[in-house]
N, CA, C and O atoms as a GROMACS GRO file, in nm:
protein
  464
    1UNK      N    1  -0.903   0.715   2.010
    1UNK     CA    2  -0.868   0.582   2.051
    1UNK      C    3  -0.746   0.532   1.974
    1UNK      O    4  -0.672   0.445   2.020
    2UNK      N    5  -0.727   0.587   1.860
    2UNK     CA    6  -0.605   0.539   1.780
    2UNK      C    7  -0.509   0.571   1.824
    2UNK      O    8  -0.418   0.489   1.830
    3UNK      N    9  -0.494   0.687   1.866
    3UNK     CA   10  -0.374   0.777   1.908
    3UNK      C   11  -0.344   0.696   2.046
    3UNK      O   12  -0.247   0.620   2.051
    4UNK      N   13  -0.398   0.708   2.115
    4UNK     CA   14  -0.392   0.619   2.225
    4UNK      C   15  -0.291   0.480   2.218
    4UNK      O   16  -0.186   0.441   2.269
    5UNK      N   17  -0.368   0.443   2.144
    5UNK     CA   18  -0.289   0.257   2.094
    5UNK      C   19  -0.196   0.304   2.060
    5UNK      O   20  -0.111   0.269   2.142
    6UNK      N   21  -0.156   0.359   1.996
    6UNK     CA   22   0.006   0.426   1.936
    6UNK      C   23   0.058   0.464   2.029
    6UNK      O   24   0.158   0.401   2.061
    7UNK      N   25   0.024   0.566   2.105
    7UNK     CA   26   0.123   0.596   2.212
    7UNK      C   27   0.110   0.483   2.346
    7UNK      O   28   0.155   0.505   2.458
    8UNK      N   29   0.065   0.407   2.320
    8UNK     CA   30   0.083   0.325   2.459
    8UNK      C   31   0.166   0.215   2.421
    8UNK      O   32   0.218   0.137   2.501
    9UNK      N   33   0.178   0.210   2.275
    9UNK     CA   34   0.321   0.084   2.227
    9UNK      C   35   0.434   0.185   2.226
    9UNK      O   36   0.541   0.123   2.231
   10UNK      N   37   0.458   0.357   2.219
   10UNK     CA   38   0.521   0.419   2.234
   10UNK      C   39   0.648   0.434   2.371
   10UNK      O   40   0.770   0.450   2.378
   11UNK      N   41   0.554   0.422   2.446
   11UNK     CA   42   0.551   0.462   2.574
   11UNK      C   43   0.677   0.415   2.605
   11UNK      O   44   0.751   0.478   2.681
   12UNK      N   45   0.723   0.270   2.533
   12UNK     CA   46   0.874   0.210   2.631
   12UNK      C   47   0.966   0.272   2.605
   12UNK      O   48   0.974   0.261   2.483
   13UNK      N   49   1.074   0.355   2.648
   13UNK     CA   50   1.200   0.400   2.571
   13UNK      C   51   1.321   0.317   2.540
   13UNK      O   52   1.407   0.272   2.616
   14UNK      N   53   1.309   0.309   2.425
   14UNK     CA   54   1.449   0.239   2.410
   14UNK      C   55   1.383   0.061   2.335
   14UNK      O   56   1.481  -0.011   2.317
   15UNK      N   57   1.288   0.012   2.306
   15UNK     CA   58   1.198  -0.066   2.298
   15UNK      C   59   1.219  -0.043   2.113
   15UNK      O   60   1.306  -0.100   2.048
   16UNK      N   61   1.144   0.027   2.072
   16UNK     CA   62   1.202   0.050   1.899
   16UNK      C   63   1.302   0.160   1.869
   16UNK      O   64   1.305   0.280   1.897
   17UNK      N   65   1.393   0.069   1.795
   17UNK     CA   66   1.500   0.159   1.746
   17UNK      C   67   1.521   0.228   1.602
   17UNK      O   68   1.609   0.307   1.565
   18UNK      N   69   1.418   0.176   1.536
   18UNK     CA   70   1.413   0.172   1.394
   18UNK      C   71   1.249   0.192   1.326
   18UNK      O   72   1.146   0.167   1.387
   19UNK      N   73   1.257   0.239   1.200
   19UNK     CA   74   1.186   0.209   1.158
   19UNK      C   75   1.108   0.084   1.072
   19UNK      O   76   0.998   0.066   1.019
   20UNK      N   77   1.219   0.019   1.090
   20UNK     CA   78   1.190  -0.102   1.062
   20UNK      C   79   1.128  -0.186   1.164
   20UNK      O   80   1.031  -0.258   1.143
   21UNK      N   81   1.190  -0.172   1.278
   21UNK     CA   82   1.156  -0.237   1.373
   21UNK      C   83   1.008  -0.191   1.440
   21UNK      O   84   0.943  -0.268   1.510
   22UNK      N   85   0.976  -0.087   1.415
   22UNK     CA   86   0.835   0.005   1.402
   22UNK      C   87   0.702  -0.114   1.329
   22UNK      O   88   0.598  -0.160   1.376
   23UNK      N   89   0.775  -0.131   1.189
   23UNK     CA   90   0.680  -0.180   1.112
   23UNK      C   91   0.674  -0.359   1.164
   23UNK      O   92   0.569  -0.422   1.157
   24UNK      N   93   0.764  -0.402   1.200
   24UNK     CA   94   0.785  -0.507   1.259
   24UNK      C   95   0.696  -0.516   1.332
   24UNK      O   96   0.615  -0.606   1.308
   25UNK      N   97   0.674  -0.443   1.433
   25UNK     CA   98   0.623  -0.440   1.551
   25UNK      C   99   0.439  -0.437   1.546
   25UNK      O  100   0.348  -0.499   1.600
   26UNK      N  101   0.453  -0.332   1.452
   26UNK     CA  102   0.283  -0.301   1.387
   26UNK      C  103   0.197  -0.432   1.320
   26UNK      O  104   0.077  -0.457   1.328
   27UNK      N  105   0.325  -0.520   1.238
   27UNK     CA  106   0.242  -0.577   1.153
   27UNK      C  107   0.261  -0.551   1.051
   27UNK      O  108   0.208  -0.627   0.970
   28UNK      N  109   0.332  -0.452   1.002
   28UNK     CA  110   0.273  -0.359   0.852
   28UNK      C  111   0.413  -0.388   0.770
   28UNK      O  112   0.390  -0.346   0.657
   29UNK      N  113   0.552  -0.443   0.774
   29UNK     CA  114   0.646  -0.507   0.728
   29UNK      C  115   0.583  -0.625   0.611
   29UNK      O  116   0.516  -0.724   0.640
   30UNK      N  117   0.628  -0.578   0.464
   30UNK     CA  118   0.601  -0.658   0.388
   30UNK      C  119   0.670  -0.813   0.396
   30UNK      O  120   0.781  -0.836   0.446
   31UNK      N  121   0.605  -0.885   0.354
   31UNK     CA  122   0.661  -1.046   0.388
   31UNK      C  123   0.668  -1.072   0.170
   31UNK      O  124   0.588  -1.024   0.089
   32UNK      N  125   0.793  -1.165   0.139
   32UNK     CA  126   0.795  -1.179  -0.021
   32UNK      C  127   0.725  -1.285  -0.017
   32UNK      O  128   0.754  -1.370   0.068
   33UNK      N  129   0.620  -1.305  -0.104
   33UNK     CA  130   0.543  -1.422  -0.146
   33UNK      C  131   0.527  -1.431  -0.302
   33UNK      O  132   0.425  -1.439  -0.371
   34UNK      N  133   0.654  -1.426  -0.335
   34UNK     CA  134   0.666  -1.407  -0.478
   34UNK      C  135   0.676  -1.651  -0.526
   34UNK      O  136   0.701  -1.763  -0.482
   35UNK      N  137   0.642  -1.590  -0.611
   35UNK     CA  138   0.671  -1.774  -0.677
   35UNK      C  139   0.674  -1.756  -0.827
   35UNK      O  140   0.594  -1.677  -0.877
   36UNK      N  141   0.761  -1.821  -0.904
   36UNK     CA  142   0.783  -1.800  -1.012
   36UNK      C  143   0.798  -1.688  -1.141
   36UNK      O  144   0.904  -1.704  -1.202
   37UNK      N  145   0.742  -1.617  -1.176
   37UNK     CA  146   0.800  -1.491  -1.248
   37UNK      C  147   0.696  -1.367  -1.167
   37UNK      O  148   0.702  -1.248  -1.196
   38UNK      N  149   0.611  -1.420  -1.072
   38UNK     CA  150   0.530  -1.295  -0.975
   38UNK      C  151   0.625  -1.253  -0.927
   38UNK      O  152   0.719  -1.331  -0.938
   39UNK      N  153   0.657  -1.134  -0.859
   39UNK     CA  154   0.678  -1.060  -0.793
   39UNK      C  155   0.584  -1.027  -0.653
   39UNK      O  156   0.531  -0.918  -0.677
   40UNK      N  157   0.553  -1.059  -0.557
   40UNK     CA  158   0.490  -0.968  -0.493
   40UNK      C  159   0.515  -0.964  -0.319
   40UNK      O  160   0.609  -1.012  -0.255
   41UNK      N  161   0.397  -0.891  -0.270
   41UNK     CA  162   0.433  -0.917  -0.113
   41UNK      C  163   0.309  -0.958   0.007
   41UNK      O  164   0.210  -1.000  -0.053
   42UNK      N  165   0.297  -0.958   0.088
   42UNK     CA  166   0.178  -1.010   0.140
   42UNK      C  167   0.166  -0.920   0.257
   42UNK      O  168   0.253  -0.833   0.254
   43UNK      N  169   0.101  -0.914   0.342
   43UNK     CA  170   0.108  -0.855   0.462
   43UNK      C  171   0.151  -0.930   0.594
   43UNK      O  172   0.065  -1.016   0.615
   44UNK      N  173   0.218  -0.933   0.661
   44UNK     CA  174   0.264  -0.992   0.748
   44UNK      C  175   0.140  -0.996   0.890
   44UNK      O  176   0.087  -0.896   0.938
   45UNK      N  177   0.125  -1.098   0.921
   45UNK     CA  178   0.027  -1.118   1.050
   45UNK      C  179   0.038  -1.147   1.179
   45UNK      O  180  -0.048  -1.193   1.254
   46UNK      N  181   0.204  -1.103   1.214
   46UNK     CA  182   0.231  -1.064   1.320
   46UNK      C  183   0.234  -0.929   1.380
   46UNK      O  184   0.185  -0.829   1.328
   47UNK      N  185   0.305  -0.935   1.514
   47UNK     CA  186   0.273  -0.790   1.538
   47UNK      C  187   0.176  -0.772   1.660
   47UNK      O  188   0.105  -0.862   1.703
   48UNK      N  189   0.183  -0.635   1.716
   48UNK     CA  190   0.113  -0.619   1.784
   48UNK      C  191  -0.053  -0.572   1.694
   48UNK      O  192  -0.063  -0.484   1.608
   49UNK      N  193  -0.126  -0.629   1.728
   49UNK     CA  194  -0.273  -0.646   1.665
   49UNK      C  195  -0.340  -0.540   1.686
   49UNK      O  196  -0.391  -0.492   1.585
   50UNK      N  197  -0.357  -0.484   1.786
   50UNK     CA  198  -0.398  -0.323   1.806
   50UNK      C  199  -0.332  -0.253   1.750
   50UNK      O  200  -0.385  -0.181   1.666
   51UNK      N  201  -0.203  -0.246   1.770
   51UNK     CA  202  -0.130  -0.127   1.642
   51UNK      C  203  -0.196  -0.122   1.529
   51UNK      O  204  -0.243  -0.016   1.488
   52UNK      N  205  -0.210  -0.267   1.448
   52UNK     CA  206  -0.228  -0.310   1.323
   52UNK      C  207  -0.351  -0.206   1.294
   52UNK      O  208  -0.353  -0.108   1.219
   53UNK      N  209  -0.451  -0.260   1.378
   53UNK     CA  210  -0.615  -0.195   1.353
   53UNK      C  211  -0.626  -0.024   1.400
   53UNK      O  212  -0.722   0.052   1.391
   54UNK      N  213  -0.500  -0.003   1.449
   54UNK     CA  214  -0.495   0.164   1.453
   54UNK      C  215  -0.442   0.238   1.342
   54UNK      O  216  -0.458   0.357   1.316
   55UNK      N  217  -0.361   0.131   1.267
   55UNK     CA  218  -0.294   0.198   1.138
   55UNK      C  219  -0.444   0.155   1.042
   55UNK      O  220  -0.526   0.230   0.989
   56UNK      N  221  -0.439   0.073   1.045
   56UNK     CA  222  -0.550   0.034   0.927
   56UNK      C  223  -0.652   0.112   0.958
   56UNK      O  224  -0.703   0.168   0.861
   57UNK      N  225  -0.718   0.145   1.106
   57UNK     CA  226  -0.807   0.275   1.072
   57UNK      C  227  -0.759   0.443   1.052
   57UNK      O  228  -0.838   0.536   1.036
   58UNK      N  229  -0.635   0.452   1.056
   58UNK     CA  230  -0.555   0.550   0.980
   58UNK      C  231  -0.586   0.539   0.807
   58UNK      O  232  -0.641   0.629   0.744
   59UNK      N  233  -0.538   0.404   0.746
   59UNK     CA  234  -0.557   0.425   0.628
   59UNK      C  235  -0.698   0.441   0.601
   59UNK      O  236  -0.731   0.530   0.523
   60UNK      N  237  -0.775   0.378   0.646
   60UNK     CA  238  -0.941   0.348   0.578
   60UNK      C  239  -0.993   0.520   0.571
   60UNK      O  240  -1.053   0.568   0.475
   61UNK      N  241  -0.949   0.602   0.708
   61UNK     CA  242  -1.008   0.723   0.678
   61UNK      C  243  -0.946   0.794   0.606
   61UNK      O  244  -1.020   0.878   0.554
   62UNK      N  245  -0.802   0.806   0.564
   62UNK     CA  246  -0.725   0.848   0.476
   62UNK      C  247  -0.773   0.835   0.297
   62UNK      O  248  -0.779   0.912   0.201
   63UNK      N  249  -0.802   0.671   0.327
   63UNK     CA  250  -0.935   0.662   0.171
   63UNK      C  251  -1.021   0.722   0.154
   63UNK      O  252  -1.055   0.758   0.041
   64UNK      N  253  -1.088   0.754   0.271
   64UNK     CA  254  -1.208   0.786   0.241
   64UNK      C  255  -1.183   0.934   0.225
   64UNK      O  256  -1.239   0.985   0.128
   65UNK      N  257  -1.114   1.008   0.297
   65UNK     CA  258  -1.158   1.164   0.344
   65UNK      C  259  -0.991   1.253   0.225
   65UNK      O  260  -0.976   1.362   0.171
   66UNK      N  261  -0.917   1.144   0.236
   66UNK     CA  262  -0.758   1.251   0.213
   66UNK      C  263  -0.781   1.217   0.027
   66UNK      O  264  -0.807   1.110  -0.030
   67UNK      N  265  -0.762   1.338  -0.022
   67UNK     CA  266  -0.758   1.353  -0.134
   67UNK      C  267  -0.608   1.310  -0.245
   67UNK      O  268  -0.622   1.269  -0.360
   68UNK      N  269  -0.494   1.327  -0.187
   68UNK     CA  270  -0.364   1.283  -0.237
   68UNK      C  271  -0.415   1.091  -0.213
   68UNK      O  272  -0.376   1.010  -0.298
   69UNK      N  273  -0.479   1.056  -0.123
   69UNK     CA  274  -0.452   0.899  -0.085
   69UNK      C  275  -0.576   0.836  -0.176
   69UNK      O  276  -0.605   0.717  -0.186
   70UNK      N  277  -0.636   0.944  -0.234
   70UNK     CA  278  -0.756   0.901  -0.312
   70UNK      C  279  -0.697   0.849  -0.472
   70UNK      O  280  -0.729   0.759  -0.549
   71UNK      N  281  -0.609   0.946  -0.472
   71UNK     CA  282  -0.549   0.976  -0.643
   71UNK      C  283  -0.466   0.869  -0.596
   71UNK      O  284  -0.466   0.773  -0.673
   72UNK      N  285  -0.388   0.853  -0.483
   72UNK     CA  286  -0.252   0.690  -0.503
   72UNK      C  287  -0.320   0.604  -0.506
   72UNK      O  288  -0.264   0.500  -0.539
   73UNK      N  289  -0.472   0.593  -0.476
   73UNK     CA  290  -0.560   0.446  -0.464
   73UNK      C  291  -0.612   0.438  -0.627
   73UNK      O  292  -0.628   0.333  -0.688
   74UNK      N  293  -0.629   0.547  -0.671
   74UNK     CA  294  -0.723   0.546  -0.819
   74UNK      C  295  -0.593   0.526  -0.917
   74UNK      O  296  -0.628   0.477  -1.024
   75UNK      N  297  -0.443   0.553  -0.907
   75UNK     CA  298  -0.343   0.528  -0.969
   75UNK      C  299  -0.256   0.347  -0.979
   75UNK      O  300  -0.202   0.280  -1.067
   76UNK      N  301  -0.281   0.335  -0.864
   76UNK     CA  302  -0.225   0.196  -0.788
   76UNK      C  303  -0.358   0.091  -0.870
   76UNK      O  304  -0.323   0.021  -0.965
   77UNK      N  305  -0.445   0.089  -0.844
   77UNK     CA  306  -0.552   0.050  -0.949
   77UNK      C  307  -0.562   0.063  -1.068
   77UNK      O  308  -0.630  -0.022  -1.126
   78UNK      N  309  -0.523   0.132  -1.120
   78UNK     CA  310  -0.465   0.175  -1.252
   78UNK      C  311  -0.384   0.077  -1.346
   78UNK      O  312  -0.394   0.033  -1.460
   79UNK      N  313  -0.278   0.063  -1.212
   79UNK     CA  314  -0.160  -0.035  -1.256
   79UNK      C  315  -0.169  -0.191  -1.240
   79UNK      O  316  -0.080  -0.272  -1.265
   80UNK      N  317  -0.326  -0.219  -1.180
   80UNK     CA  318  -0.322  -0.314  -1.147
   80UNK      C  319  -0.254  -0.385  -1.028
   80UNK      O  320  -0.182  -0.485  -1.026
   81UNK      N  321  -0.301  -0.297  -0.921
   81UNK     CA  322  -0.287  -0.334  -0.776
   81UNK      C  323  -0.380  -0.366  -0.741
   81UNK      O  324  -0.456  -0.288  -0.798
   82UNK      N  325  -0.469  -0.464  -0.653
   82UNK     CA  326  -0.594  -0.508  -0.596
   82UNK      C  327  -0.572  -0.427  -0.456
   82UNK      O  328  -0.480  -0.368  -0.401
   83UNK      N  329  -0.700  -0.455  -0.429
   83UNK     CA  330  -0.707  -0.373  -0.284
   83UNK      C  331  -0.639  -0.382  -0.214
   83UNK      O  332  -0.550  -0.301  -0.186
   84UNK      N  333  -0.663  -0.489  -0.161
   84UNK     CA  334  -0.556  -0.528  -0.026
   84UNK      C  335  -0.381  -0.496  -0.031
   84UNK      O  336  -0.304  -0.454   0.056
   85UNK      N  337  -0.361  -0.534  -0.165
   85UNK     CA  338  -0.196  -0.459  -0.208
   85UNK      C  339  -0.188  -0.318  -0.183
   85UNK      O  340  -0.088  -0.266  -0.133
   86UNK      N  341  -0.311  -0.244  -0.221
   86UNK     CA  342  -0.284  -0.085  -0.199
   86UNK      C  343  -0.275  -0.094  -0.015
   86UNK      O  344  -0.170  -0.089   0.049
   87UNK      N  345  -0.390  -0.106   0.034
   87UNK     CA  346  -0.410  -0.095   0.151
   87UNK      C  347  -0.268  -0.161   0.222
   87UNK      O  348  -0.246  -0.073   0.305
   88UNK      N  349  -0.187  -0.236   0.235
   88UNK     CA  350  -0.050  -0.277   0.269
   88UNK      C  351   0.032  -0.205   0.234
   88UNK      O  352   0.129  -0.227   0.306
   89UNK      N  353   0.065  -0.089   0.132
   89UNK     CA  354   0.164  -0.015   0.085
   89UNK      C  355   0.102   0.117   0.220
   89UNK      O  356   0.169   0.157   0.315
   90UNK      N  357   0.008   0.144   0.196
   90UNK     CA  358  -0.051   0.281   0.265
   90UNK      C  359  -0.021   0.270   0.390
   90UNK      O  360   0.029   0.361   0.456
   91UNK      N  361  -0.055   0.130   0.443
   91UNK     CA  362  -0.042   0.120   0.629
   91UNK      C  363   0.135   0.116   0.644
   91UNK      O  364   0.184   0.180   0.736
   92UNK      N  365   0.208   0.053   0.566
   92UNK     CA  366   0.371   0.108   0.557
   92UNK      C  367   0.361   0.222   0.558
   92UNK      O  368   0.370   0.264   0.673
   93UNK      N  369   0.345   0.311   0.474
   93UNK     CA  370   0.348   0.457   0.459
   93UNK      C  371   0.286   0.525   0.589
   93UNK      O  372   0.307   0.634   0.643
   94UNK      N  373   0.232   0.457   0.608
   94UNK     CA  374   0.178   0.535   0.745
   94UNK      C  375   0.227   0.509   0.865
   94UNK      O  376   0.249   0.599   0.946
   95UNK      N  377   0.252   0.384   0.889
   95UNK     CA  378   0.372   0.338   1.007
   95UNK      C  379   0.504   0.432   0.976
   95UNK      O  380   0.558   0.492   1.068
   96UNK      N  381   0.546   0.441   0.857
   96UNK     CA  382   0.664   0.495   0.840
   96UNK      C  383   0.619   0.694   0.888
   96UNK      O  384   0.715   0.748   0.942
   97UNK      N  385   0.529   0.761   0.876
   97UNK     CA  386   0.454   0.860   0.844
   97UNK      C  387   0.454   0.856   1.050
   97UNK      O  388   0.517   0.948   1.102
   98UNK      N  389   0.419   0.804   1.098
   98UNK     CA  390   0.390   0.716   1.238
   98UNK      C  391   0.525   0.775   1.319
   98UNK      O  392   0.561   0.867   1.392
   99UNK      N  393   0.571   0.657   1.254
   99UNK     CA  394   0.739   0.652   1.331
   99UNK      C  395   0.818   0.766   1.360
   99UNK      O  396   0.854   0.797   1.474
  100UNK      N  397   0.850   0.837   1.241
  100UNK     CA  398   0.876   0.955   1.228
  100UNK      C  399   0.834   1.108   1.305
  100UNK      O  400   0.907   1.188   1.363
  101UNK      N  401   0.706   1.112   1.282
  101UNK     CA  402   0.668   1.207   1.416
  101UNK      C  403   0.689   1.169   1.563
  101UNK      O  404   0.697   1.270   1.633
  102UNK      N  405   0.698   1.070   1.621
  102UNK     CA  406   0.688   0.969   1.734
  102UNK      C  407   0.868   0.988   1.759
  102UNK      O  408   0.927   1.036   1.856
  103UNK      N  409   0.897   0.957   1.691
  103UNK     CA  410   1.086   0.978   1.696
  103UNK      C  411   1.110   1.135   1.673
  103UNK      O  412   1.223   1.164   1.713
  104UNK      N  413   1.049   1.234   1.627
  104UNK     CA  414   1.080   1.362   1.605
  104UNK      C  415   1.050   1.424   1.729
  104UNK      O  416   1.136   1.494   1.783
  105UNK      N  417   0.905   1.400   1.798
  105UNK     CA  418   0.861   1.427   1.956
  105UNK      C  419   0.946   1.373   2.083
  105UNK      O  420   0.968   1.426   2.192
  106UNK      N  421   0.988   1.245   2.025
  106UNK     CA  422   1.056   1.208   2.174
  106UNK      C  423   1.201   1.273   2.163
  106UNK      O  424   1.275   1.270   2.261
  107UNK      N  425   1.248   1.340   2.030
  107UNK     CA  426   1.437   1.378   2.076
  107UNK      C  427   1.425   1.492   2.090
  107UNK      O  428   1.528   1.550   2.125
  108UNK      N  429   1.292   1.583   2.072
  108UNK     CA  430   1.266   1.753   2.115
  108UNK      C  431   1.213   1.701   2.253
  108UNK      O  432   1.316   1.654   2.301
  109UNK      N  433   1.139   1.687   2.323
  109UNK     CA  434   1.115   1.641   2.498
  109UNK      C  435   1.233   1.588   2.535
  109UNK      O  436   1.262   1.629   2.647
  110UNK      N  437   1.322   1.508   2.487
  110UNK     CA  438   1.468   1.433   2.524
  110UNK      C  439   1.577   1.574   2.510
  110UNK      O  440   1.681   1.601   2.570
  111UNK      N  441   1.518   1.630   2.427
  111UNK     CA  442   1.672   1.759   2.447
  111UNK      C  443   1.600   1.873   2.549
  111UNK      O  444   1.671   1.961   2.597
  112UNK      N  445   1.443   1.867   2.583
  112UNK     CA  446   1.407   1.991   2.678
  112UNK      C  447   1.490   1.914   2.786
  112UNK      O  448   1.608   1.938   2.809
  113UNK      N  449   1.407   1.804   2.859
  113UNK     CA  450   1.461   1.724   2.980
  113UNK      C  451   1.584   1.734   2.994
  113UNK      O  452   1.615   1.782   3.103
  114UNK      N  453   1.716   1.694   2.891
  114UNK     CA  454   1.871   1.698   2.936
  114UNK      C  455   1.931   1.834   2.965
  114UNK      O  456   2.016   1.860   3.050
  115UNK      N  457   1.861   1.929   2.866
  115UNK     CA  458   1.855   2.085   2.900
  115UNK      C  459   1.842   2.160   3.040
  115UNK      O  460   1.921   2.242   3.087
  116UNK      N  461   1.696   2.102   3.107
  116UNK     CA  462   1.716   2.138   3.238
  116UNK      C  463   1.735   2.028   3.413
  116UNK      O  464   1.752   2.086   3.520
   0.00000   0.00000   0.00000
């Protein structure tokens, strides 16, 4: 079902050009909510809302099951990141992780198609 939601915001050509505009689109674009000597970022709550909950169940099983995403969650905690900060860095990473295969598939099918 995830894959699905992804490829059906996929589907338009020419619709995202960027990876920025990816994360834009998801939700997953950090917003600054810094005030006085904080630093930080928040999660942005726009977006398409199904994307959002397809990345976020990307990350949740990535916590649970992926061993590298276990050690960045037990490190990021470490440093004094709270949950929700980790979980916002990961769903970037994964939109970005996202984007990338999604743009790597459509210019190999885009060079078979102009090919024949």
């Amino acid at each position: 079902m995830t894959a699905a939601v992804i490829l059906v915001v996929w589907s338009h050509p020419g619709r995202i050009r960027s990876e920025a505009a990816f994360a834009a689109l998801a939700g997953t674009c950090p917003i600054p909510a810094s005030s006085g000597n904080t630093e930080r970022h928040r999660l942005n709550r726009g977006g398409d809302r199904r994307l959002n909950r397809a990345l976020n169940t990307i990350v949740l099983t990535r916590m649970c099951a992926d061993e590298e995403t276990r050690a960045y969650v037990k490190r990021r905690t470490a440093e004094g990141k709270t949950s929700r900060e980790i979980r916002r860095c990961l769903k970037r990473y994964a939109t970005r992780q996202v984007f990338r295969t999604l743009a790597a598939a459509q210019q190999s099918t885009g060079a078979l198609s102009n090919a024949a």
